[in-house]
C-alpha positions as a Markdown table, in Angstrom:
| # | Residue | x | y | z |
|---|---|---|---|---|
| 1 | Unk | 26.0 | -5.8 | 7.7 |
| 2 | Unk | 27.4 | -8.7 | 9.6 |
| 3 | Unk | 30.6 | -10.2 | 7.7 |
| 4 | Unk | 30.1 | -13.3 | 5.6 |
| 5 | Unk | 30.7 | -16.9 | 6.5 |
| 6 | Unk | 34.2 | -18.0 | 4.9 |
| 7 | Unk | 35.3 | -14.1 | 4.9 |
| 8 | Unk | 35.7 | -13.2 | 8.7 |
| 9 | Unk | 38.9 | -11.2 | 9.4 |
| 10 | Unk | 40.8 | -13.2 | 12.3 |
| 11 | Unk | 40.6 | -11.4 | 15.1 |
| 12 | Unk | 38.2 | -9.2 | 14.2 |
| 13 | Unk | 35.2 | -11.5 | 14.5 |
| 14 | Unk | 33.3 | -8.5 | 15.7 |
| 15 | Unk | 33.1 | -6.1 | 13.1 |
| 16 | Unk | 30.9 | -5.2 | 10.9 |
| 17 | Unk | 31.0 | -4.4 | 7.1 |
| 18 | Unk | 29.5 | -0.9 | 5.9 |
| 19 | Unk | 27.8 | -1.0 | 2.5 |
| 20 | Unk | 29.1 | 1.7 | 0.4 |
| 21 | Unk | 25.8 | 0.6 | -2.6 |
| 22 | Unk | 22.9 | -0.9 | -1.5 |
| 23 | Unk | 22.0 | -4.3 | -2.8 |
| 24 | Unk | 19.0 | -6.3 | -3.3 |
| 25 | Unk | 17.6 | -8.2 | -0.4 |
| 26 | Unk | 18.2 | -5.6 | 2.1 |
| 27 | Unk | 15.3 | -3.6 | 3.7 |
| 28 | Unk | 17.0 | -0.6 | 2.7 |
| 29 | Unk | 17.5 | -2.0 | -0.8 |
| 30 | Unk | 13.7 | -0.4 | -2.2 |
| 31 | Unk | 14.1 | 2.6 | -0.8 |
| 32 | Unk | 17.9 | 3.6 | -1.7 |
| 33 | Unk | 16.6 | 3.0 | -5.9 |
| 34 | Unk | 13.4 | 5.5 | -5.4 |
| 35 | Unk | 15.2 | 8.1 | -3.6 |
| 36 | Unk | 18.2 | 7.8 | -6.3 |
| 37 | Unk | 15.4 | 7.5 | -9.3 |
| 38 | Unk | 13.7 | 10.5 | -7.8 |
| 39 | Unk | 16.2 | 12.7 | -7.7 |
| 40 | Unk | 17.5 | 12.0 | -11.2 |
| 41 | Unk | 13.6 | 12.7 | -12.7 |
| 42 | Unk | 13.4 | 16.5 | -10.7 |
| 43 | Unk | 16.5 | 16.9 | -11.6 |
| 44 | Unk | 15.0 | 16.3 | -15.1 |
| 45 | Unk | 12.1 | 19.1 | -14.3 |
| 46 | Unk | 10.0 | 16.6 | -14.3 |
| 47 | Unk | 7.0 | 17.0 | -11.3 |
| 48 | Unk | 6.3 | 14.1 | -8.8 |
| 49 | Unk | 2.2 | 13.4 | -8.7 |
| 50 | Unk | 0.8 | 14.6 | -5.4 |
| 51 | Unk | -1.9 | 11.6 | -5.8 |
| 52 | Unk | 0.6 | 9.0 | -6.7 |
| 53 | Unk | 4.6 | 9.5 | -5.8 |
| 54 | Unk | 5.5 | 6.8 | -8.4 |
| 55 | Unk | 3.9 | 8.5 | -11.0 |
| 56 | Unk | 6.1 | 11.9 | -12.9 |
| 57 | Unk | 4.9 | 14.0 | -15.5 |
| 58 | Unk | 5.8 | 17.1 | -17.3 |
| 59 | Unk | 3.8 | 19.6 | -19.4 |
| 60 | Unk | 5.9 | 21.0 | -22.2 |
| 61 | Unk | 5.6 | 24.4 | -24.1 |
| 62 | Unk | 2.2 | 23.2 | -26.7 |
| 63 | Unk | 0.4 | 22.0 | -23.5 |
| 64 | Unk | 1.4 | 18.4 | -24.4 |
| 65 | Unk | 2.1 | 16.2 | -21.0 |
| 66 | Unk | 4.7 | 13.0 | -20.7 |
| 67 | Unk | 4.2 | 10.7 | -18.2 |
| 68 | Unk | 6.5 | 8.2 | -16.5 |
| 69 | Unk | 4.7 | 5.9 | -14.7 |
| 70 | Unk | 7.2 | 3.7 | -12.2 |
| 71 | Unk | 6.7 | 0.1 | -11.1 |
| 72 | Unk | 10.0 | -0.7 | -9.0 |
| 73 | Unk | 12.2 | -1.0 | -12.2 |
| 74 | Unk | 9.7 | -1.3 | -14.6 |
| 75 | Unk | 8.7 | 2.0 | -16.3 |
| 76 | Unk | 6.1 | 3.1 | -18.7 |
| 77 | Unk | 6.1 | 6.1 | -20.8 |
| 78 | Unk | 3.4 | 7.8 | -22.3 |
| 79 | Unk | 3.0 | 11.0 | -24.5 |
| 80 | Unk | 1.7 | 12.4 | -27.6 |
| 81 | Unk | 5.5 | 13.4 | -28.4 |
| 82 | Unk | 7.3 | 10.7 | -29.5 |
| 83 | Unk | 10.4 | 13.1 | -29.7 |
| 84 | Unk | 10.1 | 14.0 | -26.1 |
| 85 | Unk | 9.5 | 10.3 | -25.1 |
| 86 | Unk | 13.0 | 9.5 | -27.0 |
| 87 | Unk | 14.8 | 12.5 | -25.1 |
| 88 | Unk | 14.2 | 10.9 | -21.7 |
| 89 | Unk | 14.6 | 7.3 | -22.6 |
| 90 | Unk | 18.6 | 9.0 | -23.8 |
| 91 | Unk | 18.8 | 11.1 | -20.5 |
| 92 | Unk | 17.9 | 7.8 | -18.1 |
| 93 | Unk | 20.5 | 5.7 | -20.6 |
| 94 | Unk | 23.0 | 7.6 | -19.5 |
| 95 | Unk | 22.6 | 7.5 | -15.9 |
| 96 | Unk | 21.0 | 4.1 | -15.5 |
| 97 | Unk | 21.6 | 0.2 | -16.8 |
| 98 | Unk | 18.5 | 0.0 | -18.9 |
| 99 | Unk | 16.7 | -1.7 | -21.8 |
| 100 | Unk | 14.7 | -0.1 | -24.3 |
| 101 | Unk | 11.7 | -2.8 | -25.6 |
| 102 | Unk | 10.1 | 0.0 | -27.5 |
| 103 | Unk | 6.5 | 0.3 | -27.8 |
| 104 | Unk | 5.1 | -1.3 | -24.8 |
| 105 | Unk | 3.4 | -4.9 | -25.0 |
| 106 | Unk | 3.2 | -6.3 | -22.3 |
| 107 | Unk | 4.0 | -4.8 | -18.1 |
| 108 | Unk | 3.6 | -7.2 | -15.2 |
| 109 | Unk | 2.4 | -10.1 | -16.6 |
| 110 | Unk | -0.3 | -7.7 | -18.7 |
| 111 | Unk | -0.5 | -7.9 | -22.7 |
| 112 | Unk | -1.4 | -4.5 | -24.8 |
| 113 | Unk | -3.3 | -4.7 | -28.0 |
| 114 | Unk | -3.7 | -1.2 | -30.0 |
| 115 | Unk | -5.5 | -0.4 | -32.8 |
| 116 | Unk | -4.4 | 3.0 | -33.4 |
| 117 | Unk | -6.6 | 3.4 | -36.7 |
| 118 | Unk | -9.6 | 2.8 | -34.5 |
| 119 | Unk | -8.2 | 4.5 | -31.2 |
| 120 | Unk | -8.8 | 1.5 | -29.4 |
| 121 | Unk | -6.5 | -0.2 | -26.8 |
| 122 | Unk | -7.0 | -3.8 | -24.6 |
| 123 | Unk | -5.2 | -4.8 | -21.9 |
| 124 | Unk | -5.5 | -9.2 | -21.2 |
| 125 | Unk | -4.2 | -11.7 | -19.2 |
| 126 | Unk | -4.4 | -14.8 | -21.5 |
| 127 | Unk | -1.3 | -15.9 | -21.0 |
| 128 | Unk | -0.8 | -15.5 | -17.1 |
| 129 | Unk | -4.9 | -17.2 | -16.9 |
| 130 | Unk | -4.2 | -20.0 | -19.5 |
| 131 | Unk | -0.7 | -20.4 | -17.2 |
| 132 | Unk | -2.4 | -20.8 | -14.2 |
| 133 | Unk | -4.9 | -23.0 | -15.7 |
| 134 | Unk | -2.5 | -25.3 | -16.5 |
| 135 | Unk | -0.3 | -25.2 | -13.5 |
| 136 | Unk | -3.2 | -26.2 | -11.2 |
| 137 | Unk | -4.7 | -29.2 | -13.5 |
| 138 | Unk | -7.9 | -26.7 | -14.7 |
| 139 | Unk | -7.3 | -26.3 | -18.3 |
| 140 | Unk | -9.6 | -28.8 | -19.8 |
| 141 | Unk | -12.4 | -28.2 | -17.4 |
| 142 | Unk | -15.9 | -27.8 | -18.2 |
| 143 | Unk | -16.6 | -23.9 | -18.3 |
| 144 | Unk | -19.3 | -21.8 | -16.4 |
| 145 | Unk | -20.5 | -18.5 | -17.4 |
| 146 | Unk | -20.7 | -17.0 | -13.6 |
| 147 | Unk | -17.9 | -16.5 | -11.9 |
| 148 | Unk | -19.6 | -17.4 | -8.5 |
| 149 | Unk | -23.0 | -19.6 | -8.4 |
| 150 | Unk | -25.8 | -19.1 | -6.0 |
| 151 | Unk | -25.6 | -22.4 | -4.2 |
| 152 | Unk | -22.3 | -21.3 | -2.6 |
| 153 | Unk | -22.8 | -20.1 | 1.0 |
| 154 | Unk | -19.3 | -20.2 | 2.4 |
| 155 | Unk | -18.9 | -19.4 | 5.9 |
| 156 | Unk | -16.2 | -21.1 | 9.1 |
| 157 | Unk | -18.8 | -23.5 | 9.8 |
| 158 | Unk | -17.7 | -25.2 | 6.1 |
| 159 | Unk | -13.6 | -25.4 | 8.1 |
| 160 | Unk | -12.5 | -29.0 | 8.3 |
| 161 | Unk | -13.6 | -30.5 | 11.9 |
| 162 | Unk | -12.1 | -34.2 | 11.7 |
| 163 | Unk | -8.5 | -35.2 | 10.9 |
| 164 | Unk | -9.3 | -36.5 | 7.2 |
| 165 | Unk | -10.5 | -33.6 | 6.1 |
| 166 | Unk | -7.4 | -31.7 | 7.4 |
| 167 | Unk | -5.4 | -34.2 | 5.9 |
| 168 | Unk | -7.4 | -33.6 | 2.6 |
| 169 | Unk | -6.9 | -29.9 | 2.6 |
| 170 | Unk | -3.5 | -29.9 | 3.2 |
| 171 | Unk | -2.3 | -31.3 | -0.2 |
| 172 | Unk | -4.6 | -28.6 | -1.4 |
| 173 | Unk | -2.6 | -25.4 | -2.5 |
| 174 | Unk | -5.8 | -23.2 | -1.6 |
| 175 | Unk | -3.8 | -20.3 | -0.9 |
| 176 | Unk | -1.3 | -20.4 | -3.8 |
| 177 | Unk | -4.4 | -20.4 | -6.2 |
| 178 | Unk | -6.2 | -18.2 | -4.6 |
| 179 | Unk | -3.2 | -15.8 | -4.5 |
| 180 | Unk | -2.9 | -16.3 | -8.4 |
| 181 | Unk | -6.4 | -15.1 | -8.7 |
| 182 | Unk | -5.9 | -12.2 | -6.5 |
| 183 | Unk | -3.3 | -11.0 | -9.1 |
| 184 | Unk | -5.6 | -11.2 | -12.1 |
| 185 | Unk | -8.2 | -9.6 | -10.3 |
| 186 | Unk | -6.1 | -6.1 | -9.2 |
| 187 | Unk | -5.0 | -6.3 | -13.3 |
| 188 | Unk | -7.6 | -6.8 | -15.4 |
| 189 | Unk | -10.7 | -8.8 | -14.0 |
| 190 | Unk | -13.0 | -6.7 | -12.4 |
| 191 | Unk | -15.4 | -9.6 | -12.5 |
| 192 | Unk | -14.1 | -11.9 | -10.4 |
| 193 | Unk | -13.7 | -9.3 | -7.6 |
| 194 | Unk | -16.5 | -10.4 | -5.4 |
| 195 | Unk | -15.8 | -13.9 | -5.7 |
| 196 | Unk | -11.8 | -13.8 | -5.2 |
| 197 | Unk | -13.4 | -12.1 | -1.9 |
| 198 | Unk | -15.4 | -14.8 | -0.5 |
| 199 | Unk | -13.1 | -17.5 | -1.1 |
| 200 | Unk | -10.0 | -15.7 | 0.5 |
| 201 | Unk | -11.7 | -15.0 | 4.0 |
| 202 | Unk | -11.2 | -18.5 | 5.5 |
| 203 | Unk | -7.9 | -18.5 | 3.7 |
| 204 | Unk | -6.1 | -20.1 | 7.0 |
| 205 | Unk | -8.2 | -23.1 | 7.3 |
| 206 | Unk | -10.4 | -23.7 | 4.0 |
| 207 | Unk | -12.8 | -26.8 | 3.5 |
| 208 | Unk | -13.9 | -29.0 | 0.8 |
| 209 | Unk | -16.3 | -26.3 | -0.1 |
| 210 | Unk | -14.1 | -23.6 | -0.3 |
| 211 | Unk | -11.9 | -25.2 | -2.5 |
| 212 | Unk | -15.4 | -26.1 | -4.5 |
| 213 | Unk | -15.8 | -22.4 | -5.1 |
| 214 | Unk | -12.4 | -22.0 | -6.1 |
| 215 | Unk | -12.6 | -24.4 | -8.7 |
| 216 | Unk | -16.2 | -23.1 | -9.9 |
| 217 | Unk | -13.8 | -19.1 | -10.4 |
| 218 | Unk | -11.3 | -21.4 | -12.7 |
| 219 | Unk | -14.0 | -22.5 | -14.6 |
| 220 | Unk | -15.4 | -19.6 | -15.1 |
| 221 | Unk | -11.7 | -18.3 | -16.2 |
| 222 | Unk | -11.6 | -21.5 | -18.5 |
| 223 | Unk | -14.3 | -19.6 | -20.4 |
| 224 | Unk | -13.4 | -16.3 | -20.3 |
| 225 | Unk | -9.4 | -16.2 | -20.6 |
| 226 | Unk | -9.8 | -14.3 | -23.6 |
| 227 | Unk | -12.0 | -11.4 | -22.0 |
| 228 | Unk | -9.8 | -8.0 | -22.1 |
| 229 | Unk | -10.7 | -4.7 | -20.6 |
| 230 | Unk | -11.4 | -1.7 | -23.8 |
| 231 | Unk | -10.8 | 1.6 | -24.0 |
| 232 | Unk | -11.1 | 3.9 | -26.9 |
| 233 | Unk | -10.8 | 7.5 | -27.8 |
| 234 | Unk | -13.9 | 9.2 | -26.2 |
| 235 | Unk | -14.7 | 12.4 | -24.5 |
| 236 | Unk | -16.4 | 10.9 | -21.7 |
| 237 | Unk | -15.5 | 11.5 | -18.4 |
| 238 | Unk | -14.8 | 9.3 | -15.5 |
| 239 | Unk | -18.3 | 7.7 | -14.0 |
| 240 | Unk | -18.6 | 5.6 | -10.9 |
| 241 | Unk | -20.7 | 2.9 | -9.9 |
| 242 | Unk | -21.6 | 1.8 | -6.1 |
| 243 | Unk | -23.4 | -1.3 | -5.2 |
| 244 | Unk | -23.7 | -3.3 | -2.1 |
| 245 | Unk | -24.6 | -7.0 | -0.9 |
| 246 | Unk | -26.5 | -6.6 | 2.8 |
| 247 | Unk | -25.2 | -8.5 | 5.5 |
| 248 | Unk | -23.8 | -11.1 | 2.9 |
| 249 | Unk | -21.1 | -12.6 | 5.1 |
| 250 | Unk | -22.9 | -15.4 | 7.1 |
| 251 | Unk | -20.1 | -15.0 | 9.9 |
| 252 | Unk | -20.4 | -12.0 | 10.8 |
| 253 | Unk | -23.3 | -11.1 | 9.1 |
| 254 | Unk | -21.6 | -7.9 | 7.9 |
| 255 | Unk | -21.9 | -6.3 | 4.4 |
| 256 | Unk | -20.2 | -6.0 | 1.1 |
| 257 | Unk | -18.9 | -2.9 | -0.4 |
| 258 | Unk | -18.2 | -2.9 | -4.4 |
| 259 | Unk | -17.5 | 0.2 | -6.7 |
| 260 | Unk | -16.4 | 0.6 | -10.1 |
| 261 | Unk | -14.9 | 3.3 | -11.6 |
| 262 | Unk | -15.1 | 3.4 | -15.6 |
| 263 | Unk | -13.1 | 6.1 | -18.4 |
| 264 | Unk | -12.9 | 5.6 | -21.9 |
| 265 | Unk | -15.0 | 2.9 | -22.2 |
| 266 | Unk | -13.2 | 0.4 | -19.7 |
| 267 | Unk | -12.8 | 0.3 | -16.1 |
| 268 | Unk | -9.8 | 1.8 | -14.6 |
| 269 | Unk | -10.5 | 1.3 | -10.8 |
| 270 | Unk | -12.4 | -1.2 | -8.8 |
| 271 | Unk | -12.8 | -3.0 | -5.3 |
| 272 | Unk | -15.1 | -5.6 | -3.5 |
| 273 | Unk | -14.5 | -5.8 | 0.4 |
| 274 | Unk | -16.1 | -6.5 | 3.3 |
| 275 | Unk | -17.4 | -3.7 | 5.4 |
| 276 | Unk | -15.6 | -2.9 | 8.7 |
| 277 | Unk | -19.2 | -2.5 | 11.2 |
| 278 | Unk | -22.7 | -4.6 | 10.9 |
| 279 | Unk | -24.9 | -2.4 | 8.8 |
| 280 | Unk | -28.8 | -2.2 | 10.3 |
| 281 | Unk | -30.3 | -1.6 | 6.7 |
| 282 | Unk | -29.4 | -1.6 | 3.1 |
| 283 | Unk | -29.3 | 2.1 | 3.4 |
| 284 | Unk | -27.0 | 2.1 | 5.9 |
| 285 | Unk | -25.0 | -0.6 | 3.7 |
| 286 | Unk | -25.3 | 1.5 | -0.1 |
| 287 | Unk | -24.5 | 4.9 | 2.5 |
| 288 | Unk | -21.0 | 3.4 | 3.4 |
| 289 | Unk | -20.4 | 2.3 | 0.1 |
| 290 | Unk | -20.8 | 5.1 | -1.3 |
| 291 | Unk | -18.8 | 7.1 | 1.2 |
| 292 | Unk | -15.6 | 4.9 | 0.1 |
| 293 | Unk | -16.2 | 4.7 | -3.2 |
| 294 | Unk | -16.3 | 9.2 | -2.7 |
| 295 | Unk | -12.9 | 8.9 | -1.2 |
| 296 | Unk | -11.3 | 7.0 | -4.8 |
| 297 | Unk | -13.4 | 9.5 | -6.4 |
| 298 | Unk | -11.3 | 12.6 | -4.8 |
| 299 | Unk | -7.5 | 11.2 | -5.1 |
| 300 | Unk | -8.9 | 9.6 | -9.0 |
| 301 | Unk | -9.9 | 13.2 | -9.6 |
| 302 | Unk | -6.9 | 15.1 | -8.1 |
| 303 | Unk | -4.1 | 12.6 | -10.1 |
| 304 | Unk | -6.1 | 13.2 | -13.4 |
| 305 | Unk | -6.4 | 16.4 | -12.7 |
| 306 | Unk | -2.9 | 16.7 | -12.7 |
| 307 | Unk | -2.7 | 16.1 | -16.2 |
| 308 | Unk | -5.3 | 18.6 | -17.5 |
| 309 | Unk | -7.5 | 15.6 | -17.9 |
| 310 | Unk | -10.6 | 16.2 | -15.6 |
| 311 | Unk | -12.5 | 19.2 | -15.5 |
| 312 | Unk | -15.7 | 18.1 | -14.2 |
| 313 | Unk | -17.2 | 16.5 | -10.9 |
| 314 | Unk | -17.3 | 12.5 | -11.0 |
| 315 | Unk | -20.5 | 11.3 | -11.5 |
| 316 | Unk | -21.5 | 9.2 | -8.6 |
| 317 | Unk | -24.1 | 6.2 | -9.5 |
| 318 | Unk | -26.2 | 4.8 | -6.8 |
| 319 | Unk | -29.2 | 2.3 | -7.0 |
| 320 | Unk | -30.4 | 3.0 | -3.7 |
| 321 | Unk | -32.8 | 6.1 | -3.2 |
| 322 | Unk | -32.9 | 6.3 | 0.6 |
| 323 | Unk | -28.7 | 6.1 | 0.6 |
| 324 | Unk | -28.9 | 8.8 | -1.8 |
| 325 | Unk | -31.6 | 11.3 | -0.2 |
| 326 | Unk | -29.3 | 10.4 | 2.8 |
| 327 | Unk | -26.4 | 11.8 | 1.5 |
| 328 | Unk | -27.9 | 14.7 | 0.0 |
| 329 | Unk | -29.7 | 15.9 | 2.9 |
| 330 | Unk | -27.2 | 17.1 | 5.8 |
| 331 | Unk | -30.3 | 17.2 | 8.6 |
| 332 | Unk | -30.5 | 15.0 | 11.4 |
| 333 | Unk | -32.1 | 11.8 | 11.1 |
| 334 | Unk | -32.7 | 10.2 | 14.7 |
| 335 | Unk | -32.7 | 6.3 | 12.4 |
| 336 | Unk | -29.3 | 7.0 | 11.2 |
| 337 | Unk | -27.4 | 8.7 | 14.5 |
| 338 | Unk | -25.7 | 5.2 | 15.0 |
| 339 | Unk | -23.7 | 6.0 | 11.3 |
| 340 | Unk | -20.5 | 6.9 | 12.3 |
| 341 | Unk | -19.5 | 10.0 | 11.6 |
| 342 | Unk | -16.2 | 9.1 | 8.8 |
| 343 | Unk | -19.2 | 7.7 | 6.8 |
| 344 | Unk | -21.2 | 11.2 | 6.1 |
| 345 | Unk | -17.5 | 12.3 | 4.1 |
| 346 | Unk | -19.6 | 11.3 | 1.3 |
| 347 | Unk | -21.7 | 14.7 | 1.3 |
């Protein structure tokens, strides 16, 4: 690294300093931790997940499994062994500066609620939702009960065109909130998926409507801050279901792809995002969707299968019959030769 202002050896202005530990802020910074944590958990006989390289597990002698589950310095540990659990937390105490918080509450800005009698288990984002609330002037709005209404038909022809609405926008933090929403989305609200969508797409030059929309999803998160993803002890496997809006986006007038994927009660995997080509039909539109919601299916199979947890196929769930004859009927159909050919994975 270049040497320091106030600590540049006279005439050797020139040099450079070599890093003998890497420190935060430098690019090399991320990269130097993993490698070191990584080789400290195979040391450990622990096995890194093909599916997931932040994610280490080991099966011990009684076919019980303890997983580590890494988020740059943040871990989680989880096992049926609460003797094997306390073994690695002493092995990484003695090779790394760490603090033990015991059983897990709360991970990036996510709360855990167990009921162990019950086998039940919530994950919430109250306090980050009721946080944001407040830090954007939304916590005692009126609430709605959908988190995107009808009337909303955002596209670039909503942009600001004079200078007073430009003006207008820009003491608007449209990107700042619609960042925060993006974070409680990927955690825990599956429901706001779609609509965090629409409202992030003219993200470099909202109008007065965009920012309408993005007010209506606070209001809907006035009402529902409280709302927590389930799970409980069940033998149900994992189940996926596909859905898709046709040619929804007035720009472009491309579709929307949504899947989720549910276990145990709860959803553990989900995604709303425009489609990369102009579908010709819904069944062209429920085809691609279900040909990337197939891809999550295979790596959500192969990491739980990993852990002795899947044994079956995922069970795909489509609404639309003519996407689904399509996909289970390899012959060639001259109305569906313009499908590209990475779309057909899904058979």
């Amino acid at each position: 690294m270049e040497q320091l202002e106030g600590f540049v050896q006279h005439r050797n202005e020139k040099f450079v300093c070599r890093l003998k530990k890497s420190l935060y802020g430098l690019k090399q910074s991320p990269r130097q931790w993993y490698k070191k944590f990584d080789s400290f958990m195979l040391s450990q006989k622990y096995v890194r997940s093909e599916y997931d390289h932040c994610v280490y597990f080991k099966q011990l002698k009684n076919g019980i499994f303890i997983i580590l589950v890494l988020y740059v310095d943040d871990m989680l540990l989880a096992s049926k062994s609460i003797e094997e659990i306390n073994r690695l937390k002493a092995q990484m105490a003695r090779t790394f500066d760490m603090k033990v918080l015991g059983a897990a509450r709360q991970i990036l800005g996510m709360e855990i609620f167990r009921d162990r009698s019950n086998g039940k288990l919530w994950l919430s984002q109250q306090k980050y939702i009721e946080k944001i609330l407040l830090r954007f002037g939304m916590n005692n709005v009126k609430p709605v009960s959908v988190p995107f209404a009808s009337h909303f038909k955002l596209s670039s022809s909503l942009c600001p065109n004079t200078d007073e609405e430009k003006d207008y926008m820009s003491q608007i933090p449209y990107a700042n909130v619609v960042g925060c929403l993006m974070y409680a989305m990927v955690c825990t609200r599956p429901d706001i998926s779609h609509a965090v969508g629409v409202v992030s797409r003219d993200m470099a030059n909202p109008g007065k409507e965009h920012w309408s929309a993005v007010k209506w999803v606070l209001r809907y998160l006035r009402g529902t801050s409280s709302y927590c993803i389930t799970y409980n002890k069940s033998s149900e496997s994992v189940c996926e279901y596909v859905d898709s809006n046709f040619a929804g986006d007035l720009d472009k007038r491309r579709s929307t792809s949504g899947y989720v994927f549910t276990l145990a009660g709860g959803a553990i995997s989900w995604m709303s995002k425009l489609q990369n080509i102009v579908a010709l039909s819904t069944t062209e539109a429920e085809y691609i969707t279900a040909s990337h919601a197939c891809k999550e299916a295979v790596w959500l199979k192969g990491l739980l299968g990993e852990f002795g947890r899947l044994q079956d196929n995922i069970r795909l769930l489509c609404d639309s019959q003519s996407a689904i004859h399509l996909a289970k009927n390899p012959a060639y159909h001259s109305k569906s030769k313009h499908i590209p050919i990475k779309y057909h994975f899904v058979r």
